[in-house]
C-alpha positions as CSV (number, residue, x, y, z in Angstrom):
1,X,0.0,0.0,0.0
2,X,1.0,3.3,-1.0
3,X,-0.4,6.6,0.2
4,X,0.1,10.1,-2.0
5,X,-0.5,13.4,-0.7
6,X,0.6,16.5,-2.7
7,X,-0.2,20.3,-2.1
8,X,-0.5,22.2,-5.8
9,X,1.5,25.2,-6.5
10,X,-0.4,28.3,-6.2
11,X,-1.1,29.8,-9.6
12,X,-2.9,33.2,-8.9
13,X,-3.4,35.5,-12.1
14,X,-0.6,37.2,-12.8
15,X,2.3,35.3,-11.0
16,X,5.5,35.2,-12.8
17,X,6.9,32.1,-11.7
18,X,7.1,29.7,-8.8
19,X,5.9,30.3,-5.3
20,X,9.1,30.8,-3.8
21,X,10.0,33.1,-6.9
22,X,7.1,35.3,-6.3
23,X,7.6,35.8,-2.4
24,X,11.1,36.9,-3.3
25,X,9.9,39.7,-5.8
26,X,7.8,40.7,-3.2
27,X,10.2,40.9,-0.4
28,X,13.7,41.5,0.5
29,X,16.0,38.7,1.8
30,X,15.8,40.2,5.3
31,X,12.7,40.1,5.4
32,X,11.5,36.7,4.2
33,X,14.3,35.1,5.9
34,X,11.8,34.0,8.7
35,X,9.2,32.6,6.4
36,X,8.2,29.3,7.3
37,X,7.9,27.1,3.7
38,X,7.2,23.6,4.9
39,X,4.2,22.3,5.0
40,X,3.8,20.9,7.9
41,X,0.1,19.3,7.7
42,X,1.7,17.2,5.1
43,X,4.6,16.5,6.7
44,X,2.3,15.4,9.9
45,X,0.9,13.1,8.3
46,X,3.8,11.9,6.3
47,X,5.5,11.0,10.0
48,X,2.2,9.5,11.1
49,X,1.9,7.3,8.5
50,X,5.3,6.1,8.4
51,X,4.9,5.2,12.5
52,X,2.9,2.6,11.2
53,X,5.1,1.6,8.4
54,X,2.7,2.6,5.7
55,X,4.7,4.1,2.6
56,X,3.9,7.7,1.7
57,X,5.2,9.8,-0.8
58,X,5.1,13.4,-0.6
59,X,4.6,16.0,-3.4
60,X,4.4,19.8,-2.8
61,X,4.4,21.9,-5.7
62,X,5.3,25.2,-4.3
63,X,8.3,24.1,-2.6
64,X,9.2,22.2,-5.3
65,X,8.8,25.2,-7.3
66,X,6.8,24.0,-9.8
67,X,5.2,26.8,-12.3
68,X,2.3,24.9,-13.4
69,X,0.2,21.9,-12.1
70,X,1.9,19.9,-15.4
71,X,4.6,20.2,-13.3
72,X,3.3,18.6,-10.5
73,X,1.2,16.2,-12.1
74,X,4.7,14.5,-13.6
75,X,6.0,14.9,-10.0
76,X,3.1,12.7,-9.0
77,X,3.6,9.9,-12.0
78,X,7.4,10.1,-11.0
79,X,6.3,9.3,-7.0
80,X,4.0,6.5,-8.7
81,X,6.6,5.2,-10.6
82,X,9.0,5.1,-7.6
83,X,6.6,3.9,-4.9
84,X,3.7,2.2,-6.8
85,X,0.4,3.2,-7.7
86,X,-0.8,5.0,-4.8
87,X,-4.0,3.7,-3.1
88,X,-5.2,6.7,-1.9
89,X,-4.4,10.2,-3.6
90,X,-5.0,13.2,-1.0
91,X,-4.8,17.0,-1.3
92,X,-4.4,20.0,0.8
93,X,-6.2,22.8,-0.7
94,X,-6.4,26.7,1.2
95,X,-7.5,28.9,-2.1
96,X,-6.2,26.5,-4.9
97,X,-9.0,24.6,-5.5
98,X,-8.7,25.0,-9.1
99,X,-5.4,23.5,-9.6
100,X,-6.3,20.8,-7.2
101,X,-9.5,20.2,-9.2
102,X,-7.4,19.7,-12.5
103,X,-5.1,17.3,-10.6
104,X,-7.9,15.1,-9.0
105,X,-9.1,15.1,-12.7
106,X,-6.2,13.7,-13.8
107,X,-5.7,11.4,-11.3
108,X,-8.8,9.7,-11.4
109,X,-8.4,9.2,-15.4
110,X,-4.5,7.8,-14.9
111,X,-5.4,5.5,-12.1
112,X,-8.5,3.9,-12.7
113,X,-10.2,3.3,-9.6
114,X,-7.7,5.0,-7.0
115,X,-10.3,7.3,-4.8
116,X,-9.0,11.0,-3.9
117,X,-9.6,12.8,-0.4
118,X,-8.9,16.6,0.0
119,X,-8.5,18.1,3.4
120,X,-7.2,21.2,5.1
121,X,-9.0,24.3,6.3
122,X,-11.0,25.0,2.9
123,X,-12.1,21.8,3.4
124,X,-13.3,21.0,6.1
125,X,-15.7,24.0,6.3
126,X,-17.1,23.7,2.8
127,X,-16.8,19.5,2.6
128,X,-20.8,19.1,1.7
129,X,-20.1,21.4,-0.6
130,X,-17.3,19.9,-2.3
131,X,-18.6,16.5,-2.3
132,X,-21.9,17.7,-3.8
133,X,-20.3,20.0,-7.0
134,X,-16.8,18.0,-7.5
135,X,-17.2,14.4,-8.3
136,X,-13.3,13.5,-8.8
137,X,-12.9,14.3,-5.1
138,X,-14.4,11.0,-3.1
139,X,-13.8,12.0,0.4
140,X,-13.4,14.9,2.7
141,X,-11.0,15.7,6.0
142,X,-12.8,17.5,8.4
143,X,-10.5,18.5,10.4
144,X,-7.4,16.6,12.1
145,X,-5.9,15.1,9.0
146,X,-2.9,12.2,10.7
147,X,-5.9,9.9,11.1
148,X,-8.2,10.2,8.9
149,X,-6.1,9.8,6.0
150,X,-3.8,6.7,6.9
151,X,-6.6,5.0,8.3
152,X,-8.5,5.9,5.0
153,X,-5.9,4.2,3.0
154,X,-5.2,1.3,5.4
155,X,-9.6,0.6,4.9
156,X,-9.2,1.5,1.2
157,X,-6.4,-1.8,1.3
158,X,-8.4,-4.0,2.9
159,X,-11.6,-3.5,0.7
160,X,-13.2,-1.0,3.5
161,X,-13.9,2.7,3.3
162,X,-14.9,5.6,4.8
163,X,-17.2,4.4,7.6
164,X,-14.0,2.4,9.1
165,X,-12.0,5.9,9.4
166,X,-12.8,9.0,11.4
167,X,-13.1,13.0,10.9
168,X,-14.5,11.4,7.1
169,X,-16.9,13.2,4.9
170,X,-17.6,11.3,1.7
171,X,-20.7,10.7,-0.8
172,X,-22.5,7.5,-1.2
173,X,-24.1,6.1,-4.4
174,X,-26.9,7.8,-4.2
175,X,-24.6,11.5,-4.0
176,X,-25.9,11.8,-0.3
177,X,-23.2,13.3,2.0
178,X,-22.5,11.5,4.8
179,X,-19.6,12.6,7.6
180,X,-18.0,11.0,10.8
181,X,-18.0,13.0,13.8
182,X,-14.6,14.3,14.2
183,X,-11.8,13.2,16.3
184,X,-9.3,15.1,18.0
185,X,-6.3,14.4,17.5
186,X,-3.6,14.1,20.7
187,X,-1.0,16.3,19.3
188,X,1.5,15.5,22.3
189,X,1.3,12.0,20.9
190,X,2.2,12.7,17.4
191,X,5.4,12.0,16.0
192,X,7.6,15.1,14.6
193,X,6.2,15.9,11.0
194,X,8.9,14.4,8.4
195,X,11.3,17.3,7.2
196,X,11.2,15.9,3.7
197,X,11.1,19.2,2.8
198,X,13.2,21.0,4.9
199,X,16.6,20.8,2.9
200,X,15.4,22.9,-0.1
201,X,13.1,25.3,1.6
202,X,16.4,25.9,4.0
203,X,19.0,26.0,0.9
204,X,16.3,29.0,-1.1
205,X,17.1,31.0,2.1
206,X,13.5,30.4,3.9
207,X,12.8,29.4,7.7
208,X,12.6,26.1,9.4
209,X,9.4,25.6,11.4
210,X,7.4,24.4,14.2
211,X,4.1,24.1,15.8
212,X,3.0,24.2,19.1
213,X,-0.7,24.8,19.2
214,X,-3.6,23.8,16.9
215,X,-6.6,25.9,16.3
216,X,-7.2,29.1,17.9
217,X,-9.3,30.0,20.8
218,X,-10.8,33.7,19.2
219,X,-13.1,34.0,16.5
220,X,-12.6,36.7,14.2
221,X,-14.7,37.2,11.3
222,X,-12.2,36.2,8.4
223,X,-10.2,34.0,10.0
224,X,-10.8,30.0,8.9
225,X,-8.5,28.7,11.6
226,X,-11.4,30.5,13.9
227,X,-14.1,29.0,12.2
228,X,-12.6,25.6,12.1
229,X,-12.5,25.9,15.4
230,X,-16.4,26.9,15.9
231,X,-17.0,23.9,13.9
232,X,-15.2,21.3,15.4
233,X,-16.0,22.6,19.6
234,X,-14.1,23.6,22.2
235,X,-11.5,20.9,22.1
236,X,-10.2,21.4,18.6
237,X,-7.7,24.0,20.2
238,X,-4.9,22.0,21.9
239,X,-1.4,22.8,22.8
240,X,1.9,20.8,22.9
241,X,4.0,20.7,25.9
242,X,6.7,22.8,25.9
243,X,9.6,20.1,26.5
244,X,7.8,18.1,23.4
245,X,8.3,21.5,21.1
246,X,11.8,22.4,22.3
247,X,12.8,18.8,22.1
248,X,12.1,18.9,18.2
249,X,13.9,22.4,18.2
250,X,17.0,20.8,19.6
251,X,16.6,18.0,17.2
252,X,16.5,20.6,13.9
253,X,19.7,22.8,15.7
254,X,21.7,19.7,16.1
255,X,20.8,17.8,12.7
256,X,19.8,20.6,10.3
257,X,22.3,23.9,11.9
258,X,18.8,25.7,11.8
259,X,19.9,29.3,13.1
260,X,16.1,30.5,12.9
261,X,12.6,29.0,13.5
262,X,9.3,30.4,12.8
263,X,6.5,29.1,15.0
264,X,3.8,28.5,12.8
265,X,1.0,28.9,15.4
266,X,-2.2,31.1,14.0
267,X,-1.5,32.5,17.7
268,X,1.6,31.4,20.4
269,X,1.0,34.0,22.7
270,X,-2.6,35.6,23.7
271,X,-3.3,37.3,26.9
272,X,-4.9,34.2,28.8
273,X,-2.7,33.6,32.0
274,X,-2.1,30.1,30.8
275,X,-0.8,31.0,27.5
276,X,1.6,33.3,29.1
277,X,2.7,31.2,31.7
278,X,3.2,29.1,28.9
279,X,5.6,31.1,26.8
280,X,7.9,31.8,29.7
281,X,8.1,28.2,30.4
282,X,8.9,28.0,26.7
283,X,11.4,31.0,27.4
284,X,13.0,29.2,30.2
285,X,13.4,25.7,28.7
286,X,15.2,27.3,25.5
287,X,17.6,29.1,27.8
288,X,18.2,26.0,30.2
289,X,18.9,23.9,27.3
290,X,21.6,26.9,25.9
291,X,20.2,26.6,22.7
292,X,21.6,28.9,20.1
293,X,18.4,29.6,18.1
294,X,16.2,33.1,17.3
295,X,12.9,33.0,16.7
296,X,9.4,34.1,16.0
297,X,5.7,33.6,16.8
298,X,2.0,35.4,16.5
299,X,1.0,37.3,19.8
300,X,-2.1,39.2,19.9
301,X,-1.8,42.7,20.5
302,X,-3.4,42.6,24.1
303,X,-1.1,40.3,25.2
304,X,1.8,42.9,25.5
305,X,1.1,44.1,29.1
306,X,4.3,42.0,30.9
307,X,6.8,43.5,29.2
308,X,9.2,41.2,31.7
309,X,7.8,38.4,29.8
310,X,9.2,39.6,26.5
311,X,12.4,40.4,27.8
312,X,13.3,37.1,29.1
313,X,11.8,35.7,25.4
314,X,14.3,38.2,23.9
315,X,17.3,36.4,25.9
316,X,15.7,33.1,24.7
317,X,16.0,34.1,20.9
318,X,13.0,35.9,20.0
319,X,13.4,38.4,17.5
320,X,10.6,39.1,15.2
321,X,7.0,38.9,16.8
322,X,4.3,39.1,14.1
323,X,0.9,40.7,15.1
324,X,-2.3,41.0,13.4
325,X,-3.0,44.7,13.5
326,X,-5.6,44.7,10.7
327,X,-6.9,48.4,10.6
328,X,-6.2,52.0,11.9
329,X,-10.1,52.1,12.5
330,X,-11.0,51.0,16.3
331,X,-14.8,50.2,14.7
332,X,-13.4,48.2,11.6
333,X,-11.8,45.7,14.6
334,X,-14.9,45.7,16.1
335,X,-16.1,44.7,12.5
336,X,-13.5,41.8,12.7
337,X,-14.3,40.7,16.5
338,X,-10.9,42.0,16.9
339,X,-10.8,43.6,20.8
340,X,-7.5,44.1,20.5
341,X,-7.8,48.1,22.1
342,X,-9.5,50.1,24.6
343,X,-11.7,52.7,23.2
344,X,-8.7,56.2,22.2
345,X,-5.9,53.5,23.4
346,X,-2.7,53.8,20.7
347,X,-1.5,50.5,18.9
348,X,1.8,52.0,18.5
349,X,2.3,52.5,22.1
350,X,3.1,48.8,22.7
351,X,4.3,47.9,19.6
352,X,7.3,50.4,20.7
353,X,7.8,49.0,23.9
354,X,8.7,45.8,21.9
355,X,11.2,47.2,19.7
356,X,12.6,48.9,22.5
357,X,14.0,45.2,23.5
358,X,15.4,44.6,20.2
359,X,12.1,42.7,18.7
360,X,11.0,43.4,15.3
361,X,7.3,43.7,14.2
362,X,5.8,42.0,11.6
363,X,2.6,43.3,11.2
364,X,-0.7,41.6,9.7
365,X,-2.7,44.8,8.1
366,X,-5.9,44.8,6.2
367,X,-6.0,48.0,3.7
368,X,-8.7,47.9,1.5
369,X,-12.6,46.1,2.4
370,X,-16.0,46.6,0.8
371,X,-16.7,49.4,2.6
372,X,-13.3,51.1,3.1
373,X,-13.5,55.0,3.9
374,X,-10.2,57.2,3.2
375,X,-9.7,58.2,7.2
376,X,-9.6,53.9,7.8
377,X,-6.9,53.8,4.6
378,X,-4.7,57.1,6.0
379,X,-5.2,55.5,9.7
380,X,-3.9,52.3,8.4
381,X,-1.0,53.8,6.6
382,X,0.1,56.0,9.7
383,X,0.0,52.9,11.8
384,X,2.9,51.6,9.4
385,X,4.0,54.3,9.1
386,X,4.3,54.6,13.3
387,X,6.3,51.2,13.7
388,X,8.9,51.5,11.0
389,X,7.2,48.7,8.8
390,X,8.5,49.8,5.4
391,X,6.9,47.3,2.6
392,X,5.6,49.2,-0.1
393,X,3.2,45.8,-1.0
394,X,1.4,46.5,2.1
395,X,-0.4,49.5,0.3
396,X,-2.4,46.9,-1.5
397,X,-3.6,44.2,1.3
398,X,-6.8,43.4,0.6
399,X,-8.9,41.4,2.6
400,X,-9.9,37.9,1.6
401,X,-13.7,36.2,1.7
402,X,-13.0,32.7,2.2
403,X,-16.2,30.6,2.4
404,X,-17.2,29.2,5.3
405,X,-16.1,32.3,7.7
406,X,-18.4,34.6,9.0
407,X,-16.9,37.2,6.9
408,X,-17.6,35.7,3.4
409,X,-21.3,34.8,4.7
410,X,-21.9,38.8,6.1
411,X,-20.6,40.0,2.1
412,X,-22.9,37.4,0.8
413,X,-25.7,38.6,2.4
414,X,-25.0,42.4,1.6
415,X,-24.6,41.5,-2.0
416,X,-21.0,42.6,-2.3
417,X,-19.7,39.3,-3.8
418,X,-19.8,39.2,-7.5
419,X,-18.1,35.9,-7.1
420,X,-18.5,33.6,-4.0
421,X,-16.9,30.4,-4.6
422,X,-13.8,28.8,-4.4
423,X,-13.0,31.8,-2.9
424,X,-15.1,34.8,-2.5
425,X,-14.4,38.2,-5.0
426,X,-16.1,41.2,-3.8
427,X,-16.7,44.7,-5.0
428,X,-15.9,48.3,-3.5
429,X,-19.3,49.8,-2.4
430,X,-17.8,53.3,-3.5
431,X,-16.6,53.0,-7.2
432,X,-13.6,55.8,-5.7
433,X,-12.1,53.1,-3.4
434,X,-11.9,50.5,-6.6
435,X,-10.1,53.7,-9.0
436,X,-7.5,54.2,-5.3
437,X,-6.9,50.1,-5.4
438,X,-6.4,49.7,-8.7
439,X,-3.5,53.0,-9.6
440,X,-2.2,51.6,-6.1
441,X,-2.0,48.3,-7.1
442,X,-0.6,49.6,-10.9
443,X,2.0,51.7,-9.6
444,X,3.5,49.5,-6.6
445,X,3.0,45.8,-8.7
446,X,5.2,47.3,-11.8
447,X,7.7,48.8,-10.2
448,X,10.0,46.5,-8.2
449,X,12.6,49.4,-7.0
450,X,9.6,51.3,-5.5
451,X,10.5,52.1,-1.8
452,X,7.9,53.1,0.7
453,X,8.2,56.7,0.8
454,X,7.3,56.9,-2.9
455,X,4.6,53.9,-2.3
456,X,3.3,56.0,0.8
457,X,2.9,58.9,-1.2
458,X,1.4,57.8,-4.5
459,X,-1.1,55.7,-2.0
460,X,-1.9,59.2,0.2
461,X,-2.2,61.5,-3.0
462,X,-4.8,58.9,-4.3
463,X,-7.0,59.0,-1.1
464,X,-6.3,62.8,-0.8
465,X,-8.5,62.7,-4.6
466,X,-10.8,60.5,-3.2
467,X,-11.6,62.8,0.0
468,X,-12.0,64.9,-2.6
469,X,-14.6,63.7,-4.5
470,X,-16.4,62.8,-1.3
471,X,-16.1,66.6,-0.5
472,X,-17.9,67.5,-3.8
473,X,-20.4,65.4,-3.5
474,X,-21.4,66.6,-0.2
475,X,-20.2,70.4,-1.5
476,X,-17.9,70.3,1.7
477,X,-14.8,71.8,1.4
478,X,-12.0,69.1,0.7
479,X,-8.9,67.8,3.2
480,X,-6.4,70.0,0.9
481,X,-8.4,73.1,0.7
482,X,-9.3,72.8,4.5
483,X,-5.7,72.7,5.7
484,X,-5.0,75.6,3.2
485,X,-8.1,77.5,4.8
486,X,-6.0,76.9,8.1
């Protein structure tokens, strides 16, 4: 028996490219340096599978750096020809549904009678969907994938199916969906993932990476980790212990010389007692050990109030701390079930604090929405501005509707999708904000040398027209001709 699990390469419109190609465009070698590339949902269950001495073979398509799922698909017959003809074929799919369609497609003609499963977060919020619309996907993960899918393919050999493996959507002969309730996985008793991939995403300059948690405990609107969570109940968010995660750290120091880890956690630090408690028992294990290793991980913004607790993570190796800041606009995180601030309370007053010990901020910002106003953009751009985050690309973040978060539901229902599936599109409500977007997006995408003064002013000037439009619509008196009144 032979298992085959492959991740497609992302092939958004306009990408020149592979995956790792485009990320370097984007960004300069300091600064992607502490991207994690594995994928480590594969590489879970590649380890997993192997504990029970089933054969897996692995295929991921962006860090293989393939252009075009042709690409992978001979990377798939090559893994068949070295291993067999797979018994199961499974795919991880966030927003490439597409490509993963064409490959399941494939599949199924090649190998007559092989069934395919697709999991990940897309997924398992959207699997009754998926089942009902795709017919060359047979099964569904929702959620915990180590499982479901070896057990899967050890039924599949024996002439079972889906009923004999857990966390299993799948359709019967009738195209009725059917799922399994969902089992948590221990993720304490799970073996390291497999660093098949590690070497290459290492040797194009990337970051080596762990986990420590799974799911998240908050619920904001766009987030599918969130949902995920909502769906699956209050125990789908687990942590590791902390000598289990620093034991696999030591591992990849001693055997791979990593100098740098990203912790790949949607969030490592929030401001729950436990959770910090947690991270200086993280803190203090790294240090005991003398580990020579940096570091980074998600916090939530409210969760910078012991600054003594950052400190001793400094001494430990942390250097880059990535927050999800979203918006300038206190309401807008409202919007997001983001309760990050106090009503008049200043972002930038604790990012500083951090960089004050030597941490860098990475932040997560959301520019353009449906309904975006020009004092949420300018707010947004100061709060860059504020924390020295120069990356003229982050003038054209624009949020994302996946389906199955509350987010893509709420633009559904206010008709500003024109497109809701795989993956929602949406329209500005003001025609303004889409003329701003798109100069933005014209002006920063086509010129590679642009730095972030020139990116910050192009993207003000265009929101200073805007404001004025709004002016004479309203026959107020514009922002310019107001502060020249002055």
């Amino acid at each position: 028996m032979t298992l085959l699990l492959v991740n497609p390469p992302c092939l958004r419109r306009g990408r020149q490219g592979s995956f790792f190609t485009d990320q370097k465009r984007n960004l300069a070698p300091s600064q992607y340096y502490s991207m994690p590339m594995e994928h480590l949902g594969i590489m879970s269950i590649a380890a997993f599978a192997r504990s029970r001495d089933v054969e897996i073979a692995c295929v991921n398509g962006m860090v293989s750096g393939h252009a075009s799922v042709e690409e992978t698909w001979q990377a798939m017959v090559e893994a068949a020809r070295r291993h067999g003809t797979p018994t199961l074929v499974g795919f991880s799919n966030i927003d490439t549904l597409h490509e993963v369609v064409w490959l399941a497609e494939r599949s199924r003609r090649h190998w007559e009678g092989v069934p395919v499963v697709l999991g990940n977060t897309m997924a398992t919020l959207n699997h009754e969907r998926i089942l009902r619309t795709h017919d060359c996907i047979d099964y569904v993960v929702v959620g915990d994938g180590e499982h479901a899918f070896v057990q899967l393919g050890e039924a599949i050999a024996c002439g079972g199916g889906a009923e004999q493996a857990p966390s299993l959507a799948w359709r019967d002969g009738q195209g009725a969906v059917h799922a399994n309730p969902p089992h948590m996985v221990d993720i304490d008793a799970l073996p390291p993932p497999a660093r098949d991939e590690l070497p290459v995403v290492l040797a194009e300059g990337f970051a080596g990476a762990v986990y420590t948690t799974r799911g998240c405990p908050y619920r904001c609107t766009f987030c599918g980790t969130g949902a995920v969570s909502g769906l699956l109940g209050r125990d789908s968010y687990r942590v590791r212990a902390v000598d289990n995660v620093v034991d696999e750290i030591e591992y990849l120091v001693r055997d791979f010389e990593i100098e740098f880890i990203s912790i790949t956690d949607d969030l490592f630090v929030s401001k729950h007692p436990s959770m910090l408690d947690r991270a200086a028992r993280f803190g203090d294990e790294i240090l005991r050990r003398g580990l020579d290793i940096r570091f980074m991980f998600d916090a939530r913004l409210d969760s910078i109030d012991d600054l003594d607790l950052y400190t001793h993570l400094h001494r430990a190796g942390l250097r880059r701390v990535f927050i999800g800041l979203e918006t300038g606009s206190y309401d807008q995180l409202l919007a997001y079930r983001k309760r990050l601030l106090r009503p008049g309370e200043d972002a930038t007053t604790r990012i500083a604090a951090l960089q004050d010990r030597g941490i860098e901020i990475i932040p997560g910002t959301i520019m353009f929405h449906p309904t975006v106003q020009p004092d949420e953009l300018r707010a947004t751009a100061r709060l860059l501005r504020a924390i020295d985050y120069k990356t003229p690309r982050k003038f054209m973040d624009r949020i994302t509707a996946y389906p199955g978060t509350p987010l893509h539901s709420d633009y559904a229902a206010r008709g500003l999708l024109t497109s809701e599936w795989p993956v929602g599109s949406w329209q500005f409500a003001d025609p303004e904000a889409q003329r701003v977007y798109d100069e933005v997006v014209h002006r920063i995408d086509n010129d590679p040398e642009i730095i972030f003064d020139e990116a910050e002013t192009f993207f003000l000037d265009r929101v200073g027209e805007w404001e004025a439009v709004i002016a004479a619509r309203s026959g107020a008196p514009d922002r310019a001709a107001r502060e020249v009144s002055v």
